[in-house]
N, C-alpha and C positions, 0 to 999 in steps of 0.2 A: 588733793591739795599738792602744789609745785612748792619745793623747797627753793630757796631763791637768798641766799647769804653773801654779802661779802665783807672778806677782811681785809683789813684797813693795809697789813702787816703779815708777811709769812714769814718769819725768818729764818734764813737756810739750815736745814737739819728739823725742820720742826714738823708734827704731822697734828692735823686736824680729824676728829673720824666725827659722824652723825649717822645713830639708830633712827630707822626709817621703820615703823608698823603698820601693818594694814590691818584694814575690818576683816570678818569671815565671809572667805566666798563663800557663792550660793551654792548648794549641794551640785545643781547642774549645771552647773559653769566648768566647761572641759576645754580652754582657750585655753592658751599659754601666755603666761604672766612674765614680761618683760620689765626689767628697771632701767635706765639711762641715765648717768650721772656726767656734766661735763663743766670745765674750770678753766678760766681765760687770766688774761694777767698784762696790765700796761706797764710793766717794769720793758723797758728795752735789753734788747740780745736775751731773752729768755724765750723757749720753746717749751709748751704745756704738750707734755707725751702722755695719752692715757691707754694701756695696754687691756684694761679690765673697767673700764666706765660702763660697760653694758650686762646683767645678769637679768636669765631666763629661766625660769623652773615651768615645767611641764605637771600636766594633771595628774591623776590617782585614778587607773583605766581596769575594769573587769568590763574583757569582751566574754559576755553570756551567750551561748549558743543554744537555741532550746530544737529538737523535733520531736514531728508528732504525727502518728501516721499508725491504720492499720492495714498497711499491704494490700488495699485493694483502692479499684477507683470505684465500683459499682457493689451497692451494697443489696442484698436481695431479702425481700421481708419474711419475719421469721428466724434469722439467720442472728446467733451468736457472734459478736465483733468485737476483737479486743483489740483494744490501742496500744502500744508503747510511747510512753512521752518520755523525752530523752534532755536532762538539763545539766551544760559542762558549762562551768567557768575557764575558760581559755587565757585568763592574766590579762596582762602580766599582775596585776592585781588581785588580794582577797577582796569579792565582792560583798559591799555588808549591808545589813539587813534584806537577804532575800527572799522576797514572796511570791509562793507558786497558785494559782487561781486554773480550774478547771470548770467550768459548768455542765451538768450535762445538757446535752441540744435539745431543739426547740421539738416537742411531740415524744421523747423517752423521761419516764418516769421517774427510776433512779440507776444505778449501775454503783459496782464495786471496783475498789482501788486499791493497792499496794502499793510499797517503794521495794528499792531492792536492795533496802536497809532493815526492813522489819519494824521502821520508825513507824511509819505511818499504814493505816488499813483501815478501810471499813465499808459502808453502803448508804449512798446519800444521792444527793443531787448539785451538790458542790465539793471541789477539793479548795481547802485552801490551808497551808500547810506555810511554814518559816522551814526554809533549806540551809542547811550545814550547821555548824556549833554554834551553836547561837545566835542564828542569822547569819553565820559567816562561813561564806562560802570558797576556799580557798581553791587560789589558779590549779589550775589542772582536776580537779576535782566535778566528778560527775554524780547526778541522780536520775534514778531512773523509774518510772513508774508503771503498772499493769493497769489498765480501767477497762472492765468488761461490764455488757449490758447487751438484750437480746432488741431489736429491733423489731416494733410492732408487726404482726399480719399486715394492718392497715396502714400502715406506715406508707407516705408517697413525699413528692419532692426531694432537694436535696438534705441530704443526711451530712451537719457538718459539726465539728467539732473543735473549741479553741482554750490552746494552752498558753497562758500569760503569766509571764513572768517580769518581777523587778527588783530592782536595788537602789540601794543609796549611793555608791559607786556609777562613775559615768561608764557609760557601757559604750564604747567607739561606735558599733554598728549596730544600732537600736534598732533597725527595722528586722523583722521574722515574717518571711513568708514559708516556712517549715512548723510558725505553729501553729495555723489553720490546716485541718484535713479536713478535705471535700469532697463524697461521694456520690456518685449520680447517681438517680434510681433506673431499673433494669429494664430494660426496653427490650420488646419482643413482636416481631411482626409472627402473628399468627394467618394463617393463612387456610381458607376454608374451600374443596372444591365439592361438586358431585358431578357422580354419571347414572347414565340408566344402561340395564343391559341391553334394552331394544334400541338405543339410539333416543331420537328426539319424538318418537311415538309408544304408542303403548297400545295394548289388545284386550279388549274387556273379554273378561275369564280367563286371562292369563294372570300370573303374577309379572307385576312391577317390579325390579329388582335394582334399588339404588344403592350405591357406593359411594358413604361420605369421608372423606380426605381431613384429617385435620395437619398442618404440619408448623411445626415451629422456624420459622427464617431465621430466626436471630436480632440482635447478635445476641441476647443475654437467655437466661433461663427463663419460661414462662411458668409462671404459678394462678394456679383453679379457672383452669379452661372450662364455662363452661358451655357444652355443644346440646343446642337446640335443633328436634325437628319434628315439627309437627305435622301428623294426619292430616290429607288433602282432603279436604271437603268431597264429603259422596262417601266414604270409606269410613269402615267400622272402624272404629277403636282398636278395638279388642282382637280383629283378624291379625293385626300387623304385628311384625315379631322385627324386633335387630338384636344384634348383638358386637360387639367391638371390638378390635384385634388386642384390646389392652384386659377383655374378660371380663368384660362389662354385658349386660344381657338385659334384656325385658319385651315387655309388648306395651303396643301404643306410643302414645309420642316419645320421641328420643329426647331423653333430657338424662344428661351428664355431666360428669366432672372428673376432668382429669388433674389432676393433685398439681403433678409438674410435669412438665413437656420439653427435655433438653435442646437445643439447639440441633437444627435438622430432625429429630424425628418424628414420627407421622403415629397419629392413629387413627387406624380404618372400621369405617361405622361398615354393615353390610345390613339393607334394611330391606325387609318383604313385601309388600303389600299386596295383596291377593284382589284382583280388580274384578268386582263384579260380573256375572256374566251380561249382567239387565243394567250395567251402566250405560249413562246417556253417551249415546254415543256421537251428539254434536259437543259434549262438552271436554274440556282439555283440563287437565290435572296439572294442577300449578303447585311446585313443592319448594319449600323455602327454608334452607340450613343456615344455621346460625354458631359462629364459639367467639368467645369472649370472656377474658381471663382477666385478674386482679393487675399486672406486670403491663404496665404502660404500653399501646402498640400505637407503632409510630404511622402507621396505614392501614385506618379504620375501614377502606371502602375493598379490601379482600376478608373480611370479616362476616359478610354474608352471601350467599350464593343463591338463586333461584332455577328451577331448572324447569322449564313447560314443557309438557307433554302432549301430542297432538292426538286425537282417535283415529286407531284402526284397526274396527272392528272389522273381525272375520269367522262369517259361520258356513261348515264346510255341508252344505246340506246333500243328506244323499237319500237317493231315490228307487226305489224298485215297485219295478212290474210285473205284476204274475201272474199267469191262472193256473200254475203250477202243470201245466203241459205242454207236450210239443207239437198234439195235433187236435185237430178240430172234426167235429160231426157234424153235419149237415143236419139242419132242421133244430137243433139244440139251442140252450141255452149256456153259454160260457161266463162263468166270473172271475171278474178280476180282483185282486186287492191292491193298491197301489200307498205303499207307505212311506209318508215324509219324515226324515227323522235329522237333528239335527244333531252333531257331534259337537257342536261348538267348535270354535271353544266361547263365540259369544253368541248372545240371543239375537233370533233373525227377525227381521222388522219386516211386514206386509211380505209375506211370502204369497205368491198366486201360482195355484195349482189350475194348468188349465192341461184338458184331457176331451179333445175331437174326438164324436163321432165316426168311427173308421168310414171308409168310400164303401156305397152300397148297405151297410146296415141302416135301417130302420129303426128299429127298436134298441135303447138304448135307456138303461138308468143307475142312477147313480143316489149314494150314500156316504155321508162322513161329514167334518167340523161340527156336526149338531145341525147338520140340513142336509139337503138331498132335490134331486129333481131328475129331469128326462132328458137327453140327450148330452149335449159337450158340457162338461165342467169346466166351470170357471168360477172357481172359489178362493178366496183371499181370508190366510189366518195369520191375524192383524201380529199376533206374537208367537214366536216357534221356542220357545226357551231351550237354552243352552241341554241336551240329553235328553231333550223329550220329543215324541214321533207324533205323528195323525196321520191315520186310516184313513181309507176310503175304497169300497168298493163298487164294482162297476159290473153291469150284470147287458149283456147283448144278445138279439138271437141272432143266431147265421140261418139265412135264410137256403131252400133246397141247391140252388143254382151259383151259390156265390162259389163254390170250387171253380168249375165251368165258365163265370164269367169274371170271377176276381184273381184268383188262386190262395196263398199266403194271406193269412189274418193279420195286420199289421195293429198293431195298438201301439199312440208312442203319447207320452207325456210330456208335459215339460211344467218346471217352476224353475221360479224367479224370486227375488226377493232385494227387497232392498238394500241391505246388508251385504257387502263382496265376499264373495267367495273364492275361497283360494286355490278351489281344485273345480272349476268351474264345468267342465264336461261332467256327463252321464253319461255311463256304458248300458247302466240296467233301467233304463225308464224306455226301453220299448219292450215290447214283447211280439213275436214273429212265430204264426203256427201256422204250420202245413196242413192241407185234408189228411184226414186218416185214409189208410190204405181203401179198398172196393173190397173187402176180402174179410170173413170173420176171422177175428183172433179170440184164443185162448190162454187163461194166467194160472196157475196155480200160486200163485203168490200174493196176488191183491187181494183175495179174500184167505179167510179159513174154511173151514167146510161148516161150521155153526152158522160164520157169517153169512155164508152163500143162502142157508135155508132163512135165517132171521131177514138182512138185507136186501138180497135180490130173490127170493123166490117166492116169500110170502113179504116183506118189506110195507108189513101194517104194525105201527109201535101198540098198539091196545091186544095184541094177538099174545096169549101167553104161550111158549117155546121155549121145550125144555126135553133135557135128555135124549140129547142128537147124537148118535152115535154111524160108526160107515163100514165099508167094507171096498177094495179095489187090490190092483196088484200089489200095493205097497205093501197092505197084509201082507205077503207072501216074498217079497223082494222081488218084486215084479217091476210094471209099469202103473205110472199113477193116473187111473181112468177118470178120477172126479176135478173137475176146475171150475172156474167162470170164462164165458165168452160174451162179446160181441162184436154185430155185424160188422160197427164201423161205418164206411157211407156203403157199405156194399147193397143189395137189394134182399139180404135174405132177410125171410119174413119176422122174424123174433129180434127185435132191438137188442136183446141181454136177455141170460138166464145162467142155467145151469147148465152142465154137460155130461154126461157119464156114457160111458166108454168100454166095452168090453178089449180095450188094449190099451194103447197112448194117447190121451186127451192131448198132453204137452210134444211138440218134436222132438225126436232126439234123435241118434245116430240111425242111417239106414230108415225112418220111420218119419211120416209125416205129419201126423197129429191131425187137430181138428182146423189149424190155423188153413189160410189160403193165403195166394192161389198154391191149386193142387195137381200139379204138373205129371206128376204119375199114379194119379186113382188109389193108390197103397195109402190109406191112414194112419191103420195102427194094426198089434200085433199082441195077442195074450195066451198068454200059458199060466192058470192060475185058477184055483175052483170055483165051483158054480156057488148058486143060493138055490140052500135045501126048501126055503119057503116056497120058494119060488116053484117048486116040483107039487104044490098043491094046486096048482092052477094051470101048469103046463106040464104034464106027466113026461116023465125020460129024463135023463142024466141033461144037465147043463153045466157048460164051463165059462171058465173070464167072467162071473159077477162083479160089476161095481154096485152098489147101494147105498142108500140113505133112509135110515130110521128114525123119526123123533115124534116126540108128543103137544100137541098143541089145543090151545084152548079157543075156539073158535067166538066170533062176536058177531054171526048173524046164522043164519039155518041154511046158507050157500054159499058155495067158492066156487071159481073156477079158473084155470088157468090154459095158459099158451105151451104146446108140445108141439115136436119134430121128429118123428121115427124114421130112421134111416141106416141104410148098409151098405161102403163101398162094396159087399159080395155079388150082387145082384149082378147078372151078366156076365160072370167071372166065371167062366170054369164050372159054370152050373151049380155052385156052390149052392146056390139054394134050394137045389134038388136033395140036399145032402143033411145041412145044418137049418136050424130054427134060431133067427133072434126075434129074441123077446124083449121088449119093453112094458113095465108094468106099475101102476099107483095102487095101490093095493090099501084100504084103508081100515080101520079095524077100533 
């Protein structure tokens, strides 16, 4: 309402005044309140001066400052967070009736509070509290409060929290952005690699040896990584062993958890798998690692890794040929053994053993995989598994002439196999034998003196032989007269037998034995006693006896055998005008 008066009449010295009241401003009305008063006047030569026509009174101001903040900007689940909320009245005014409002955020339960008056405490899900003496919060005057609460495991998005405050007093700068805190959740690129230790291939019967990489990129802490990896199809279970640099350990599929994982570090799976030796070996081993943790990752597509492995299989197959000699007799029959064996380290596929006929034999057969036939082999064993061999032997005759028209026995083999090999030569799959000498040879070492009479001299298994006993220079520390010999391809008439010796059967120094050729007619030489038996049948001293005694049980009502008596003395010096040798079977 305008005040609007006038009088009629002022007269000099006189004063008028008029109380002017107003209604109650509204609490929030913080404008400033001006009045204007002004007075005119038609009297002439008069001048209306007014020094003070105009009064302003300003508002009633509490500038409230509030924050509210716990020191961090990312908050990690799990993790204890306390707040400080911080409320100064800054004046110039006491701010009056002040109320403080806290809610806990959206997903926490409840959390506990204090002031840093001891006014207020407790555990809820709301603060809501009247600040200063009784609502009145005077200028310069702070409150401060503690609110702690743990933040769920599963706690995700943002984590925010808001402290509000007000008053009846106009507050100049109403707006707070100090009393929202707003924490983001933890972000963590995980990142997953693998290798193999052979590269991008693999070797059945070897082991697999992968190495999986878990590493954290950042930027925040990772929390329960966890890392997958499962057994490739074909592969036991139960073979496969890992273990992890963080002391983690088991067999069969890798399945882990790493708790937390700081920014940059790694943990290294080392996984085994022991690859069959009988794995298929068109097929490729596909292996698939996985980690994946609670803590948000901002690039899900290093999160898993595949790693293929291609086959290559290799079985180192080795071969020998033998008939365990270096020379050959004419008119005989020679066997061979010839054994495939595979070392692995994987199983061999269709290995074929083929083994010609040599040039100029005839007669030729053969044994082994569970068959057998005549002439060239040519057999295929469909599987050679990894540490196991197959036999085969090979039986020829060498015919009288093949020295003279061939020379050297060649035998050579060869296999193959599906399956590469990694050491692909053979040195021992031939076998190369010379004729034996034209000349008898003598051993005292292939046989024993039992054997000589069991094996070659009566060499019938149904004959029972027993109690062989001997006698030669060795008696005596002599020379040893008793051995075995044969002709060889020579022409002498007795293929094998026995030989006894009234001197050296074996060469030795100055002495030539029974062996050929016999370049100086000297065989052997003895100094060593007779056999008294022997003077029952040839009366007079004898010396250099060798003999052979034993008892045998005979398996028909006749024997008979092949002998050679002979003496380089004859035509020497008359010697056999002199001396008597004797040779004698004497049976009893």
């Amino acid at each position: 309402v305008t005040l609007l008066e006038t009088l009629a009449l002022l007269p000099a010295g006189t004063t008028v005044t008029y109380t002017i009241t107003t209604q109650e401003w509204p609490v929030a009305f913080a404008e400033p309140i001006t009045a204007t008063a002004s007075a005119t006047t038609t009297t002439p030569a008069f001048t209306v001066v007014c020094n003070s026509c105009e009064d302003t009174d300003l508002p009633e101001l509490a500038d409230i400052v509030v924050t509210n903040t716990n020191g961090q900007t990312i908050y990690t689940p799990g993790q204890t967070v306390t707040y400080t909320v911080t409320i100064t009245n800054q004046g110039p005014a006491p701010a009056q009736n002040v109320a403080f409002t806290y809610p806990a955020p959206a997903g926490i339960s409840s959390f506990t509070w204090a002031d840093n008056y001891g006014v207020s405490s407790g555990t809820g899900i709301t603060i809501n509290d009247e600040l200063g003496i009784d609502g009145v919060l005077e200028a310069g005057a702070t409150v401060q409060y503690s609110v702690t609460f743990v933040v769920p495991d599963d706690f995700t998005g943002l984590l925010t929290t808001l402290a509000t405050v007000t008053s009846d007093t106009v507050d100049p700068t109403p707006a707070c952005i100090t009393c929202t805190d707003t924490d983001d959740a933890p972000t963590a690129d995980i990142v997953i690699a693998k290798t193999l230790n052979t590269g991008t291939a693999y070797t059945a019967g070897t082991n697999a040896v992968y190495t999986v990489t878990v590493t954290n990129d950042g930027p925040d802490l990772a929390q329960n990584i966890t890392v997958q990896d499962l057994v490739p199809a074909g592969i036991v279970p139960a073979t496969v062993n890992w273990f992890g640099s963080n002391g983690t350990s088991g067999t069969g599929n890798l399945n882990d958890v790493i708790p937390q994982l700081a920014v940059d570090a790694q943990v290294v799976y080392t996984i085994t798998i022991p690859v069959p030796s009988s794995f298929d070996q068109d097929a490729d081993i596909v292996n698939t690692a996985t980690a994946t943790g609670d803590t948000t990752d901002p690039d899900a597509a290093n999160n898993t890794v595949t790693l293929t492995a291609t086959p290559n299989p290799l079985a180192n197959i080795i071969t020998v040929k033998t008939n365990y000699q270096d020379e050959y007799l004419l008119e005989s029959t020679t066997e061979y053994t010839i054994t495939v064996t595979n070392p692995g380290p994987s199983d061999a596929f269709n290995v074929v053993v083929v083994d010609p006929r040599p040039y100029y034999i005839t007669v030729m057969s053969w044994q082994g995989n569970g068959t057998g036939g005549s002439g060239t082999i040519n057999n295929t064993i469909p599987v050679l598994a990894a540490g196991e061999s197959m036999t085969y032997t090979v039986s020829l005759f060498i015919p009288f002439d093949y020295a003279s028209f061939v020379g050297p026995l060649t035998n050579t083999v060869t296999v193959t196999s599906d399956t590469p090999d990694p050491v692909p030569g053979c040195t021992t799959c031939s076998d190369i034998d010379t004729p034996a000498g034209n000349f008898v040879n003598a051993s005292d070492t292939q046989y024993t003196v039992p054997e000589l009479i069991e094996d070659v001299l009566i060499d019938v298994e149904c004959v029972g032989i027993d109690n062989v006993t001997w006698s030669t220079g060795l008696n005596y520390g002599q020379q040893n007269g008793i051995a075995y010999f044969h002709r060889n391809n020579s022409s002498f008439p007795i293929q094998e037998g026995v030989v006894l010796v009234s001197g050296n059967a074996i060469p030795g120094p100055g002495l030539q034995g029974v062996d050929g050729p016999n370049p100086t007619n000297t065989m052997s030489d003895g100094n060593w006693p007779g056999d008294t038996e022997l003077q029952n049948y040839v009366p007079g001293a004898n010396n250099d006896a060798s003999w052979i005694k034993f008892n045998f049980v005979p398996v028909s009502n006749s024997f008979s055998f092949n002998y050679l008596f002979a003496s380089e003395e004859y035509g020497n010096s008359g010697f056999e005008c002199t001396f008597t040798d004797v040779f004698a079977f004497i049976l009893t």
